[in-house]
Every structure is written in C-alpha cells, then in structure tokens.
N, C-alpha and C positions, 0 to 999 in steps of 0.2 A: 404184371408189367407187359406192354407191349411195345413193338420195337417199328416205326415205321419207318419203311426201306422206300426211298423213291429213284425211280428209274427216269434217264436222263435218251430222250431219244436224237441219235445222232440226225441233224440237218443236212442233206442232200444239198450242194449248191451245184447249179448248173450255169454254163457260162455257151455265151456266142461270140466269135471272131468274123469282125468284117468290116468295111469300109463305107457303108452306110451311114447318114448322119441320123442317127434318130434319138429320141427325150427319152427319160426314162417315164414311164406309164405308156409309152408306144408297146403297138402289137405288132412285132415281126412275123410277116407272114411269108406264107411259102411261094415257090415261085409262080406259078401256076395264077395265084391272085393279086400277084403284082402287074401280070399283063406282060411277063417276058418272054421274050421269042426263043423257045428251047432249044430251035434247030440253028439257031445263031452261033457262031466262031466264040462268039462273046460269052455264052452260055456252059461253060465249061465243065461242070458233074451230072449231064445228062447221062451218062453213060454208070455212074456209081450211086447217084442219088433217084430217091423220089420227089419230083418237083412240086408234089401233095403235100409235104412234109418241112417242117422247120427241122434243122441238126441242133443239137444242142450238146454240152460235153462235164462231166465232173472234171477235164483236166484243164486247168487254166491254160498250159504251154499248147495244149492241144485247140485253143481256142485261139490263143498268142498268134499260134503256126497259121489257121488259116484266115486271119487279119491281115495277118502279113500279104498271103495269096493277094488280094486284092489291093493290093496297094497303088493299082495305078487307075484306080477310081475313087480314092478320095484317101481320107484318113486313119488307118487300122487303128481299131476301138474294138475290147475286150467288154461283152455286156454281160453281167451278171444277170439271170434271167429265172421265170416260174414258167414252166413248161405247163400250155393249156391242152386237156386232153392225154387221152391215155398217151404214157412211152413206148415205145419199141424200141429195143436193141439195134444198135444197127452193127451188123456182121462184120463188116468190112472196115471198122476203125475202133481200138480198145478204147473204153471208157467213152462212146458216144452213143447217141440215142435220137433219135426221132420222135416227133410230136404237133400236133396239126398247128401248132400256134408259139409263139415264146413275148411274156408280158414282159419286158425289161426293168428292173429293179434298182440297177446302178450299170454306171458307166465308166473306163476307165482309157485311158488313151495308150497304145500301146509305145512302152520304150524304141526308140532309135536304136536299130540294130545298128553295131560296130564294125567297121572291116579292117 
C-alpha cells in the first residue's frame, strides 16, 4: 500500500500603493524610467529609495499606507502585483522588497479614510 502525501506551496502575494492610474497587464516601472526629475520637491523617497527599483510589499496596509501618501495626485489604488526580476529586501520597511519591474494583476481602490 502506498500513501501519497501532497504538498501545497504557500503563494507570496505582493501588493503596490499609489495614485497612479494604471490597467491591470500594465508594467510599473521605476523611477528613473518614467523620466522623473529626482532632484524635485515633488520627488519625495530620493533619500530612502532606489529610483532603479519598483517597492513592492506582502502587507496590504503597508501598501494601503503608501496610496494614501499620494493622494494628492490622483486616486490611491492598492495593486496586487508579480514582481519582475530578482527581490531584494528592502532594510528600511518590514515586509517590503524591491524589484526592477512589478506586472499588476488586479486592482483595488483604496477605502475612504474616516476622521
């Protein structure tokens, strides 16, 4: 008698926060290939990010959180996304990562915060 055992591997989801309007099958790319001016006022994670680099995050709130950031460029949208290119850790925020590229998979609008 033999007994087969199958193993179930847990799925990584990674998420993007921001106010960009983009489809899903769009490729979020980093700054640097958007053509934005880094030394700009407007240009705000010069100093903690690499502008080589898409951020990407397993925490949804932590994607929420910087949707929010941006809110006064358009619509804060939570993108479920497939990270193109190897990850890096990124030091400086738990449960985030970096990756040259993120292919978006779904899209989600973020709730109306309450005061």
């Amino acid at each position: 008698m033999t007994s087969k055992t199958r193993f179930h591997r847990a799925v990584t989801e990674y998420y993007h926060g921001t106010c960009a309007d983009l489809a899903v099958g769009d490729t979020i790319l980093p700054a640097t290939e958007l053509g934005l001016d880094l030394f700009s006022p407007d240009y705000t994670s010069r100093e903690t990010s690499d502008p080589y680099r898409v951020y990407v995050t397993t925490d949804v709130a932590q994607a929420w959180y910087w949707a929010l950031g941006d809110m006064d460029l358009g619509t804060p949208t939570i993108y479920r996304v497939e990270p193109i290119g190897k990850l890096r850790r990124d030091i400086l925020a738990f449960n985030s990562f970096s990756c040259r590229r993120a292919r978006i998979l779904a899209r989600s609008p973020v709730p109306p915060v309450k005061s």
